[in-house]
VMD Tcl script that builds the backbone (N, CA, C; Angstrom):
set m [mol new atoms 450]
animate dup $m
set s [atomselect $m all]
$s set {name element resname resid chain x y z} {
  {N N UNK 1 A 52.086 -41.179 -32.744}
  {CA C UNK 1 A 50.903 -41.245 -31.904}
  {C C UNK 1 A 50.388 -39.844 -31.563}
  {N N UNK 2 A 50.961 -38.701 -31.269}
  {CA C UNK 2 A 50.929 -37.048 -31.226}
  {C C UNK 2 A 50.011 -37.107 -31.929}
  {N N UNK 3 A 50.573 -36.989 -33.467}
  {CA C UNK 3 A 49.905 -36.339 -34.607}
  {C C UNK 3 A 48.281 -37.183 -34.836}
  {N N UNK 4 A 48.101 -38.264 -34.282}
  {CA C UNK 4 A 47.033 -38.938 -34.486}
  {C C UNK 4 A 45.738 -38.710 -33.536}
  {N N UNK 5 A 46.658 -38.230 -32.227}
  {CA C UNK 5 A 46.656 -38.112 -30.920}
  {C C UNK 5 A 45.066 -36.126 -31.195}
  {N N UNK 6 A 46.405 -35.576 -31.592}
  {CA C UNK 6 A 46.217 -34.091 -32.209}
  {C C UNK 6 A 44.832 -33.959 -33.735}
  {N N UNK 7 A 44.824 -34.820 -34.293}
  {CA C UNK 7 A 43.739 -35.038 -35.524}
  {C C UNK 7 A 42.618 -35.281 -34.694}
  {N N UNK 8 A 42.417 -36.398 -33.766}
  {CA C UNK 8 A 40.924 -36.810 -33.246}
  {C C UNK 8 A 40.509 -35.275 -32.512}
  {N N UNK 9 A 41.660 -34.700 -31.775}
  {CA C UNK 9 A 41.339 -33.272 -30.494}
  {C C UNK 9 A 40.576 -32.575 -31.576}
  {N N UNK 10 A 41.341 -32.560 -32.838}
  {CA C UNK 10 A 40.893 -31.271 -33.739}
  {C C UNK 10 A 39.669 -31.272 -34.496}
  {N N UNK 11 A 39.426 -32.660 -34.700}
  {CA C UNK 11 A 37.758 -33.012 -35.734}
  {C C UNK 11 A 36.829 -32.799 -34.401}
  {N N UNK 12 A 36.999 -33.187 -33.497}
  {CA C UNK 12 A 36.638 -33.050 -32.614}
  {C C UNK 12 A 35.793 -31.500 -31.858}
  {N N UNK 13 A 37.015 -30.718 -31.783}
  {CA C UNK 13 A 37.004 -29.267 -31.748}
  {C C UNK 13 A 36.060 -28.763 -32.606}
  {N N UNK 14 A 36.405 -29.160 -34.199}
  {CA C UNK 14 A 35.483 -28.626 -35.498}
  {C C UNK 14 A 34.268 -28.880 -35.147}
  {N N UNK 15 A 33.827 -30.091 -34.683}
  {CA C UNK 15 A 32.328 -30.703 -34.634}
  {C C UNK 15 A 31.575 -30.053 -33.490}
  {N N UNK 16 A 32.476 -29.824 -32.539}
  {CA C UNK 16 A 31.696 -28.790 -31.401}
  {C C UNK 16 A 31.669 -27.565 -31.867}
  {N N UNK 17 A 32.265 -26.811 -32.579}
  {CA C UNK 17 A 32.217 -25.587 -33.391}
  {C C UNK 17 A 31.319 -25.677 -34.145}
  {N N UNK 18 A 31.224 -26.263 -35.382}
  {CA C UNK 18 A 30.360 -26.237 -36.239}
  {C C UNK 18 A 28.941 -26.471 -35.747}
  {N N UNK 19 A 28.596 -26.949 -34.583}
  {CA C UNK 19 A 27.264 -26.724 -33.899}
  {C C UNK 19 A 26.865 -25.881 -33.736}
  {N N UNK 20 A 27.984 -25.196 -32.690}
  {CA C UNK 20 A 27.556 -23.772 -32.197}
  {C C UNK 20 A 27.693 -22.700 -33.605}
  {N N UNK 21 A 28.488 -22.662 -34.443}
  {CA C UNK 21 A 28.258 -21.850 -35.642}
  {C C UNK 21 A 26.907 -21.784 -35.823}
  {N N UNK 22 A 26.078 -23.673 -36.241}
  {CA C UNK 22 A 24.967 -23.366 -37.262}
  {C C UNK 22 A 24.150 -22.589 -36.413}
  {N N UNK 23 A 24.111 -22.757 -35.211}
  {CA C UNK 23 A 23.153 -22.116 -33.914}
  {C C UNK 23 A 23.557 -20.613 -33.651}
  {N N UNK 24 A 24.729 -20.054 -34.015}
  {CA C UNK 24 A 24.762 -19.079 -33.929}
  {C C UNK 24 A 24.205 -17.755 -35.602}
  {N N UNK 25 A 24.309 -18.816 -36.813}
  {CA C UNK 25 A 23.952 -18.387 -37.838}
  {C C UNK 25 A 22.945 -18.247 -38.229}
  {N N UNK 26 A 21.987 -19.283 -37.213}
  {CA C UNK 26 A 20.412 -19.234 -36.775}
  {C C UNK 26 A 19.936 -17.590 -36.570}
  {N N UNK 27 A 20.921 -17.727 -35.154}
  {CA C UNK 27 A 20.389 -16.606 -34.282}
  {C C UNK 27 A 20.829 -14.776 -35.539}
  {N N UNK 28 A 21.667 -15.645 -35.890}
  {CA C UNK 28 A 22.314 -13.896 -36.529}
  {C C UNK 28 A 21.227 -13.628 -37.806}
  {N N UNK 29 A 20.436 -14.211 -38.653}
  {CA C UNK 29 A 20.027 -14.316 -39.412}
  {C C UNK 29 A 18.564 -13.424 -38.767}
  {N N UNK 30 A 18.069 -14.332 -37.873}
  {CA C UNK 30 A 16.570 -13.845 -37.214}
  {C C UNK 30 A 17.093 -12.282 -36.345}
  {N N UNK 31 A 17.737 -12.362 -35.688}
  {CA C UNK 31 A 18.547 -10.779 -35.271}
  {C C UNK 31 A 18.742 -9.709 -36.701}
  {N N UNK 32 A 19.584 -9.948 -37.115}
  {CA C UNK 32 A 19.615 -9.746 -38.739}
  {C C UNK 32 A 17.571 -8.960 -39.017}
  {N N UNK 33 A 17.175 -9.945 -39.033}
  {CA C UNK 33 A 15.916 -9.670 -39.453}
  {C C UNK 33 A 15.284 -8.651 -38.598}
  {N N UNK 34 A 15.449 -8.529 -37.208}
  {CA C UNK 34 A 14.652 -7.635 -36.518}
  {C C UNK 34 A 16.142 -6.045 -36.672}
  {N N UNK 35 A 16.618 -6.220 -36.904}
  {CA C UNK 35 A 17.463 -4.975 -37.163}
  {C C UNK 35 A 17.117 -4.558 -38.286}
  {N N UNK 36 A 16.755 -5.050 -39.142}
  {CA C UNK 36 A 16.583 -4.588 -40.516}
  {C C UNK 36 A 15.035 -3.918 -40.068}
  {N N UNK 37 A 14.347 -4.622 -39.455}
  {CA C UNK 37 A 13.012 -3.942 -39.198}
  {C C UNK 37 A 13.001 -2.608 -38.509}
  {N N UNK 38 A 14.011 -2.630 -37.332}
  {CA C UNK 38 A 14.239 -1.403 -36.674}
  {C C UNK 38 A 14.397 -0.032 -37.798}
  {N N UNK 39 A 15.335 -0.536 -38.731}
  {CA C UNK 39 A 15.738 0.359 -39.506}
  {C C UNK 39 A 15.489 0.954 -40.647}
  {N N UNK 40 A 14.026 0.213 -40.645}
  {CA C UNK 40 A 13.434 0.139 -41.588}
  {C C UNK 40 A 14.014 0.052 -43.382}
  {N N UNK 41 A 14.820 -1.194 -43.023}
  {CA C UNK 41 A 15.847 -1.216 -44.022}
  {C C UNK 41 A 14.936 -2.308 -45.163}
  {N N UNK 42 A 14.496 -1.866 -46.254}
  {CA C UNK 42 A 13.940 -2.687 -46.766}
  {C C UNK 42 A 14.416 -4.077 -47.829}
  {N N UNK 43 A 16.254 -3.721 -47.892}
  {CA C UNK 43 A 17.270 -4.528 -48.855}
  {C C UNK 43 A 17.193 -5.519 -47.669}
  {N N UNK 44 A 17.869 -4.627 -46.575}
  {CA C UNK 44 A 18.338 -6.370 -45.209}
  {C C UNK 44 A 17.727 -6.734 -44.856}
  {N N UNK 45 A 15.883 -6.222 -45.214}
  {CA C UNK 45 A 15.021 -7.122 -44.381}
  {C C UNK 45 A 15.094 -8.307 -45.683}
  {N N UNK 46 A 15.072 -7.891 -46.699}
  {CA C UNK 46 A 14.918 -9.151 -47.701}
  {C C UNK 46 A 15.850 -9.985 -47.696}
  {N N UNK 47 A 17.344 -9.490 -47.674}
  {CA C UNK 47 A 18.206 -10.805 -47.484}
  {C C UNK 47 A 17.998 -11.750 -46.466}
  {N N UNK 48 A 17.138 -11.556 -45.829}
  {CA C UNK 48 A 16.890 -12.387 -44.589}
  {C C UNK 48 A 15.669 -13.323 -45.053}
  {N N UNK 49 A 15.052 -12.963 -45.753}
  {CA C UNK 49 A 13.819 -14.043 -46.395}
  {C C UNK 49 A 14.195 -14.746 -47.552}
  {N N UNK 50 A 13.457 -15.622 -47.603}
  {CA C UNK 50 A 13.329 -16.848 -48.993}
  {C C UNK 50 A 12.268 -15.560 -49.879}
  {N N UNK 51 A 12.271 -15.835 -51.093}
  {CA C UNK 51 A 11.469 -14.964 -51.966}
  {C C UNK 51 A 9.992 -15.648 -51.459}
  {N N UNK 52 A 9.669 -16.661 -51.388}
  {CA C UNK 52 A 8.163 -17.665 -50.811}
  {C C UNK 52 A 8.473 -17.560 -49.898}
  {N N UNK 53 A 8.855 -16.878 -48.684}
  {CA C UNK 53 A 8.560 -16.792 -47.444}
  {C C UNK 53 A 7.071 -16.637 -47.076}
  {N N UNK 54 A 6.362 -17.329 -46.107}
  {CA C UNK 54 A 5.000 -17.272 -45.644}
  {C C UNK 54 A 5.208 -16.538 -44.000}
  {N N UNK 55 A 4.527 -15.706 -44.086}
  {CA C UNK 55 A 3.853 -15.005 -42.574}
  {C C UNK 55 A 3.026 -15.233 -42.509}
  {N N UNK 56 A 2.475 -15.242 -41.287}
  {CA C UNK 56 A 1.379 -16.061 -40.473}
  {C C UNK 56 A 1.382 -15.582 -39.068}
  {N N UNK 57 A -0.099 -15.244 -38.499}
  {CA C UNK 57 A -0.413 -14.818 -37.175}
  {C C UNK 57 A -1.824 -15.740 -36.976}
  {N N UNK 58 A -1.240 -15.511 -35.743}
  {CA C UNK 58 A -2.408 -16.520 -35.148}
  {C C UNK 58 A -3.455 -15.455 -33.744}
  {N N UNK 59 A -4.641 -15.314 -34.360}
  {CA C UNK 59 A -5.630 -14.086 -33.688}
  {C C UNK 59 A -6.812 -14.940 -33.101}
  {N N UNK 60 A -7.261 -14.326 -32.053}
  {CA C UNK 60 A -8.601 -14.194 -32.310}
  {C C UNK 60 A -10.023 -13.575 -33.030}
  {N N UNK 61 A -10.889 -14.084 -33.298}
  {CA C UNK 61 A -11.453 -12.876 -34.162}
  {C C UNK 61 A -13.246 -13.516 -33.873}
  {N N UNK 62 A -13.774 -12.479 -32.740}
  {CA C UNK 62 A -15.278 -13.241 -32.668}
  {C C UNK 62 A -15.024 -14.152 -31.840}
  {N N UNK 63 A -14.364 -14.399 -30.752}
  {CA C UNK 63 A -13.929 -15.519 -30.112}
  {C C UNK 63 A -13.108 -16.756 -30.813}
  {N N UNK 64 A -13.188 -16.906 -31.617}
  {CA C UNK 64 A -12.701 -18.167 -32.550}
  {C C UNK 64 A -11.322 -17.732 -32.939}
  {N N UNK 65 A -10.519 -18.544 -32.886}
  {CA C UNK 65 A -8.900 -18.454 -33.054}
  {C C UNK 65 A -8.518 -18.580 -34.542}
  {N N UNK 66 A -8.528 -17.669 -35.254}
  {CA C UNK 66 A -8.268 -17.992 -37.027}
  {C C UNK 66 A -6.410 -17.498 -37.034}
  {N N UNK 67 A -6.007 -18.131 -38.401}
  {CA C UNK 67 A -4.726 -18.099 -38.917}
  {C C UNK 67 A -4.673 -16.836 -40.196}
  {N N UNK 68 A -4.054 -15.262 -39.805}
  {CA C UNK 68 A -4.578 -14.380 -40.730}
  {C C UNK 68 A -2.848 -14.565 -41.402}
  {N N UNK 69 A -3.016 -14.934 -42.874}
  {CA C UNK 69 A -1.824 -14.848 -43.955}
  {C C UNK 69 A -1.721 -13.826 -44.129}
  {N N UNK 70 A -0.092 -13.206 -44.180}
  {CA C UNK 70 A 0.132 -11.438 -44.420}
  {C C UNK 70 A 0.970 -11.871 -45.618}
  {N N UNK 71 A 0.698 -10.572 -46.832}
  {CA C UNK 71 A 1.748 -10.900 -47.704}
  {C C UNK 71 A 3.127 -10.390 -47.464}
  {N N UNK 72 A 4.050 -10.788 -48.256}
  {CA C UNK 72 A 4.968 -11.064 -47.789}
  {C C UNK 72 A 5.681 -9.605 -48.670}
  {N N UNK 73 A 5.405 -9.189 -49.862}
  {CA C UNK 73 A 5.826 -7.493 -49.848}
  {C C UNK 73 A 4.796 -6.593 -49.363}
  {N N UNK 74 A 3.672 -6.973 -48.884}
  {CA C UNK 74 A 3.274 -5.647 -47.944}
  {C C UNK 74 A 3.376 -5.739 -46.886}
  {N N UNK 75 A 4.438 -6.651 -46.399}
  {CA C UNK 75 A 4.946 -6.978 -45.131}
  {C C UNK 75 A 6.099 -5.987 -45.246}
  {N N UNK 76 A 7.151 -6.071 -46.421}
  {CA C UNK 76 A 8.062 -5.516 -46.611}
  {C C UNK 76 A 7.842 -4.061 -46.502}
  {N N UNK 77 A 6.547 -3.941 -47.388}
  {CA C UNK 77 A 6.707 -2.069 -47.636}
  {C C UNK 77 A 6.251 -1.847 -46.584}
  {N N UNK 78 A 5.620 -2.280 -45.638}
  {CA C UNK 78 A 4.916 -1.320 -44.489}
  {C C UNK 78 A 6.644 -1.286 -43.393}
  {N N UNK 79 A 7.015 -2.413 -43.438}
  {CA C UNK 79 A 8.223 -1.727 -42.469}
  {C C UNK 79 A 8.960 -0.972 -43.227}
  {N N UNK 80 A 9.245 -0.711 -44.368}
  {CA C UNK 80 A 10.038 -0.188 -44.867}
  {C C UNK 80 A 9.558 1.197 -44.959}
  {N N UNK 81 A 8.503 1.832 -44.886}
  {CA C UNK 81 A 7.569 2.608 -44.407}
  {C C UNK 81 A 7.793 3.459 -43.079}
  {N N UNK 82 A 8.011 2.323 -42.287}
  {CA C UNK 82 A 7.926 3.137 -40.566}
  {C C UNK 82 A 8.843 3.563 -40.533}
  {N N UNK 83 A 9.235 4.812 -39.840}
  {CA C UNK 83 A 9.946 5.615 -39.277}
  {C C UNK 83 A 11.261 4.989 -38.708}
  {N N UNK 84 A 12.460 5.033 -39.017}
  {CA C UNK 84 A 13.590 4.369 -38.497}
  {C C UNK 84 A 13.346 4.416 -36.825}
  {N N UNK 85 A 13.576 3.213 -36.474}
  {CA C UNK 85 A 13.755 3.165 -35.065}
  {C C UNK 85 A 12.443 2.872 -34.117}
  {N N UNK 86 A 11.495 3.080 -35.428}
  {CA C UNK 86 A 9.922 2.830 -34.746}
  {C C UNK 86 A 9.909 1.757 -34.268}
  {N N UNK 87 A 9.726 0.659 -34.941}
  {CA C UNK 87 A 9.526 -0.592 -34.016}
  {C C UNK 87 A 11.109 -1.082 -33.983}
  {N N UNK 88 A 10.599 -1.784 -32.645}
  {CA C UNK 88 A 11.717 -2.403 -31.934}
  {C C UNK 88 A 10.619 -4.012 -31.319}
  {N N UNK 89 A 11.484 -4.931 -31.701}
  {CA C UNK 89 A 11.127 -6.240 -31.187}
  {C C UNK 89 A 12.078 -7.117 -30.513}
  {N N UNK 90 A 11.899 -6.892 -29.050}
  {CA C UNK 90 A 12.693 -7.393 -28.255}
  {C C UNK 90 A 12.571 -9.079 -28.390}
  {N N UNK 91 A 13.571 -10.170 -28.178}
  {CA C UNK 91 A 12.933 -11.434 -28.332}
  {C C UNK 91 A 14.148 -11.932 -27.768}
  {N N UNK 92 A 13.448 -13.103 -26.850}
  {CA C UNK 92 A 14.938 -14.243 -26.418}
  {C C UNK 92 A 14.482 -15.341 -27.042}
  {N N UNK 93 A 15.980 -15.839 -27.235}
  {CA C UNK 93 A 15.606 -17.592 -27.954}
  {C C UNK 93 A 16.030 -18.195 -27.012}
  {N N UNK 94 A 14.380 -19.336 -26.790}
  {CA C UNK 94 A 14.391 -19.910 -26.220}
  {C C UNK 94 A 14.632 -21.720 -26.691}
  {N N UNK 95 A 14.504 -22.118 -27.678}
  {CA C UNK 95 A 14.601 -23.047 -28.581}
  {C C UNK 95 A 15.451 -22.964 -30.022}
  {N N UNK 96 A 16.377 -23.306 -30.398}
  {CA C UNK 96 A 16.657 -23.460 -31.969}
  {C C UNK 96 A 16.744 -24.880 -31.919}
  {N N UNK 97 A 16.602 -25.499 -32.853}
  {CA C UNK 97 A 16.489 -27.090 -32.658}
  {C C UNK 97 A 17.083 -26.941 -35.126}
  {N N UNK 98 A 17.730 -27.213 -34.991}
  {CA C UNK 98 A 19.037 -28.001 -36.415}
  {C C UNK 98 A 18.457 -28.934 -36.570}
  {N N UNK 99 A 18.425 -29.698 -37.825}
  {CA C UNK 99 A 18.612 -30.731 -38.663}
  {C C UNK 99 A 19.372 -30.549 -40.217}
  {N N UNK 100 A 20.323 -30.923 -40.361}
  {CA C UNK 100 A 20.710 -30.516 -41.369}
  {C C UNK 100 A 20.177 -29.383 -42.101}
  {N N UNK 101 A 19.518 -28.833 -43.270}
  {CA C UNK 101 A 19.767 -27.595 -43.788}
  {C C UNK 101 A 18.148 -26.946 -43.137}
  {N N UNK 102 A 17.897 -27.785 -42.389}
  {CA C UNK 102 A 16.532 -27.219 -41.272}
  {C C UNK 102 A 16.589 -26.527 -40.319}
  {N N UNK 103 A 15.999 -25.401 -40.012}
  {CA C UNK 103 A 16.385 -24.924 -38.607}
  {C C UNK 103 A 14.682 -24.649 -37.832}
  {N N UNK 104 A 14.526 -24.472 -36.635}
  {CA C UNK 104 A 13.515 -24.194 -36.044}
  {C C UNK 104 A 13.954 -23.193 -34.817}
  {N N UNK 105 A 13.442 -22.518 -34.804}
  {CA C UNK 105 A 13.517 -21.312 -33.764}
  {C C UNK 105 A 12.583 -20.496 -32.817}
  {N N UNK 106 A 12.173 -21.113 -31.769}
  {CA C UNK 106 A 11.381 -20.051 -30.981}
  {C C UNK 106 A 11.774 -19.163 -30.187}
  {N N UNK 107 A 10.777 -18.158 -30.116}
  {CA C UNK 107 A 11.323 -16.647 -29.632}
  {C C UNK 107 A 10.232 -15.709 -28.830}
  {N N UNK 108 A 9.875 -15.828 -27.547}
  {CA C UNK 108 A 8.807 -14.848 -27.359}
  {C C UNK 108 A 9.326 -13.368 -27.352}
  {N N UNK 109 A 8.658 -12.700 -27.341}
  {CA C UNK 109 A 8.859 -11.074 -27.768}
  {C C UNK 109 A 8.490 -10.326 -27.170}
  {N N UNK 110 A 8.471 -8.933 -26.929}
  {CA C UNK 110 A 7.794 -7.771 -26.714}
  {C C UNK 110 A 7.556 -7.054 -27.565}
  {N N UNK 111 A 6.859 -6.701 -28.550}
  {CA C UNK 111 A 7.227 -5.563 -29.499}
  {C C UNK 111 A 6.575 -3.895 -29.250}
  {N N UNK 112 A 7.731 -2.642 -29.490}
  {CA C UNK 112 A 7.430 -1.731 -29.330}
  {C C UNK 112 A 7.264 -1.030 -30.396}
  {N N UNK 113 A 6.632 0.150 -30.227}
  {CA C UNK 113 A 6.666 0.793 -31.945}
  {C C UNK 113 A 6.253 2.358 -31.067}
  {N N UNK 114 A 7.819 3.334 -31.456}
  {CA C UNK 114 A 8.035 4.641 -31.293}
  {C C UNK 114 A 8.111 4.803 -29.639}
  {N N UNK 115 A 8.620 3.227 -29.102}
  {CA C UNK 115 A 9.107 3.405 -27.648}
  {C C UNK 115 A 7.959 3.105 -26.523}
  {N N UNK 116 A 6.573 2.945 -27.575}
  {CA C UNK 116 A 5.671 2.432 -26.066}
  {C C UNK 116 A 5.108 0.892 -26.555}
  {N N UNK 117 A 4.945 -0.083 -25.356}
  {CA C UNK 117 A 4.767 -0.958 -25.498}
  {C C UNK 117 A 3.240 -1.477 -26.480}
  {N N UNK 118 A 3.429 -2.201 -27.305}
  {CA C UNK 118 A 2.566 -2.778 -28.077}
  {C C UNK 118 A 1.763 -3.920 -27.869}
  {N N UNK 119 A 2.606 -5.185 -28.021}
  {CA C UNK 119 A 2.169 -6.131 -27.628}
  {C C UNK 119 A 3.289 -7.160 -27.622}
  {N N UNK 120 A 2.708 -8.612 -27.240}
  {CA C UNK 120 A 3.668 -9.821 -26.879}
  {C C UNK 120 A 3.497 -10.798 -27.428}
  {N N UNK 121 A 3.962 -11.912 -27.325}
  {CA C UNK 121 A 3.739 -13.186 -27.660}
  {C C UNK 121 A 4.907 -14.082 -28.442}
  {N N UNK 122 A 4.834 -14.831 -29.026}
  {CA C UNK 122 A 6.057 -16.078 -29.418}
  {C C UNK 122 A 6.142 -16.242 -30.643}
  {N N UNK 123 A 7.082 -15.464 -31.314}
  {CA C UNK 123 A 7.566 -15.978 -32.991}
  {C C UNK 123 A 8.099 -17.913 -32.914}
  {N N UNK 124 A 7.347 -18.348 -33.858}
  {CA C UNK 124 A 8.371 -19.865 -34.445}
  {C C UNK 124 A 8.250 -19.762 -35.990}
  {N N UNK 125 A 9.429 -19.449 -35.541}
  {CA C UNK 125 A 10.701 -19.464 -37.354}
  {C C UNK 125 A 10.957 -20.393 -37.843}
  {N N UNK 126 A 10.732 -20.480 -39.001}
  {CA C UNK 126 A 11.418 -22.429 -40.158}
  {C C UNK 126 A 12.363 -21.603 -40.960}
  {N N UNK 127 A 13.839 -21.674 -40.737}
  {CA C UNK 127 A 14.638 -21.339 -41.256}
  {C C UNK 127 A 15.372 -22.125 -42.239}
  {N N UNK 128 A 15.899 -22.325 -43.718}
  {CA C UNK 128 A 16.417 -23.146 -44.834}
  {C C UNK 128 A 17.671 -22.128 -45.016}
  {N N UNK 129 A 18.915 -23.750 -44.974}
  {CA C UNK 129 A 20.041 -23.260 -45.373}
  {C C UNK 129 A 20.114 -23.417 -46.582}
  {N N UNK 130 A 20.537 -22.477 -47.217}
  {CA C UNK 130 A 20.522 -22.773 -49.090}
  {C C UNK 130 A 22.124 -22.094 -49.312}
  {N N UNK 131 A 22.686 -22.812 -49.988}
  {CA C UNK 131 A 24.203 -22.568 -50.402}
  {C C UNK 131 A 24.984 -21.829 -48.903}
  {N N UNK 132 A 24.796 -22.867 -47.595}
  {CA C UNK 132 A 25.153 -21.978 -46.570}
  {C C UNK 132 A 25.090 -21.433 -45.560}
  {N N UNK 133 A 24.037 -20.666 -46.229}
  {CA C UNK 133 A 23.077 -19.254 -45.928}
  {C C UNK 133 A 21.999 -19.628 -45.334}
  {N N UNK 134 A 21.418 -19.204 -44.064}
  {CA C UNK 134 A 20.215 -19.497 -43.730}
  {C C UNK 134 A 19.600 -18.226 -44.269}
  {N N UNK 135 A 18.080 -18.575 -44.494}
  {CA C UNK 135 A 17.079 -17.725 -44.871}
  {C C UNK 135 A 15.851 -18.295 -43.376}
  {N N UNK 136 A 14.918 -17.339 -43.645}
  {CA C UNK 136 A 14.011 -17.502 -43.013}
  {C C UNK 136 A 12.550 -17.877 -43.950}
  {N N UNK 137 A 12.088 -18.835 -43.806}
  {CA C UNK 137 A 11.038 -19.102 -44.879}
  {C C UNK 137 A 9.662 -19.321 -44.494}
  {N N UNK 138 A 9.613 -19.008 -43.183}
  {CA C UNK 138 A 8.381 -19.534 -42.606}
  {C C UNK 138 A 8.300 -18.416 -41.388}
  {N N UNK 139 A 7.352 -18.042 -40.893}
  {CA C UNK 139 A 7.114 -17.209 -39.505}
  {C C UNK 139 A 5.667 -16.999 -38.943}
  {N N UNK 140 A 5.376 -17.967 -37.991}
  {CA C UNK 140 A 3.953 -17.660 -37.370}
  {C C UNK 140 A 4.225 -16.996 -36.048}
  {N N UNK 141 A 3.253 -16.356 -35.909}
  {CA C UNK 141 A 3.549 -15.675 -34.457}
  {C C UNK 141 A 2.285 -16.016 -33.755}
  {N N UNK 142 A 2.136 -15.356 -32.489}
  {CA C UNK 142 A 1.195 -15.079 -31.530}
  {C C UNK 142 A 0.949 -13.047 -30.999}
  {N N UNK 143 A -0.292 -12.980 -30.877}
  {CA C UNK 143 A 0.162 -11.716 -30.289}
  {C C UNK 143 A -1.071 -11.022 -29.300}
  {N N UNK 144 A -0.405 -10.278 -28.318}
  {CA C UNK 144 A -1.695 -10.269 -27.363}
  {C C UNK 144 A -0.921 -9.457 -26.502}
  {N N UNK 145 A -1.809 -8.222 -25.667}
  {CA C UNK 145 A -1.562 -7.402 -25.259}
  {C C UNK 145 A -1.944 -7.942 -23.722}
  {N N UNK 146 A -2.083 -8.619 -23.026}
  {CA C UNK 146 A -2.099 -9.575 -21.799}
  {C C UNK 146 A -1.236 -10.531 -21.331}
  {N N UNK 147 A -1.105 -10.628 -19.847}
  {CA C UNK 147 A 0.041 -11.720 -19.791}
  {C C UNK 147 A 1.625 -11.732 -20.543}
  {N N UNK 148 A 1.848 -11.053 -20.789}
  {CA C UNK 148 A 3.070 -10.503 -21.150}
  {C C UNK 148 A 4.229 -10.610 -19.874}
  {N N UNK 149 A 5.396 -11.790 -20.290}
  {CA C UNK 149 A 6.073 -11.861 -19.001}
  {C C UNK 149 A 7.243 -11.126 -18.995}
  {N N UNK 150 A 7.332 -10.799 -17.885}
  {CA C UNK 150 A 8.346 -9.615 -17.473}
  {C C UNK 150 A 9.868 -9.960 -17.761}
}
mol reanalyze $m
mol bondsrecalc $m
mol representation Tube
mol addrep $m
């Protein structure tokens, strides 16, 4: 009865682990990603993307709210470009939400670039586990130099 007793404690144990893993492999992946930006590391920013990764911001422009598509290597070369340490993007997660090899992640931000404040607003990440591995394959943001919470 022990040993049977000891098997349920332990699948058990695993299944509360393996939650917090995928949620923590979430978070290390998108962290991952803003370190690589800091450092303007242009290899670790890529291990962190799907090769079809889509960026996406959401602006105003003329009053009217349009969706501007950034590509996704002159996304690369321009950070890979900046000055180590230039930008810095502060962000708490406030949401990751799992489904099997799905992940979703929101994150509002501050972002700085060479230590003075830039601007703000809320990354949501669509992250795909592939052999594992989360990638990041999706990223729309918001951004706006107002209302920025403390």
């Amino acid at each position: 009865m022990y040993k049977i007793g000891l098997l349920v404690f332990m699948l058990q144990l695993s299944h509360v682990g393996f939650g917090q893993s995928a949620t923590d492999s979430v978070k290390m992946v998108i962290n991952s990603f803003f370190t690589a930006m800091n450092r303007s590391d242009k290899d670790a920013l890529s291990n962190t993307l799907m090769d079809s990764a889509v960026l996406q911001t959401i602006g105003v422009k003329q009053g009217k709210v349009h969706v501007k598509n950034e590509s996704l290597s002159a996304f690369i070369q321009t950070v890979s470009t900046m000055p180590k340490g230039a930008a810095e993007e502060k962000i708490t997660f406030k949401y990751i939400l799992i489904d099997g090899d799905l992940a979703s992640a929101w994150t509002p931000y501050k972002f700085y670039y060479k230590g003075s404040f830039s601007h703000c607003g809320t990354n949501s990440f669509q992250l795909v586990r592939i052999d594992g591995l989360w990638k990041i394959q999706y990223i729309i943001d918001t951004r706006r130099k107002n209302n920025c919470a403390e």
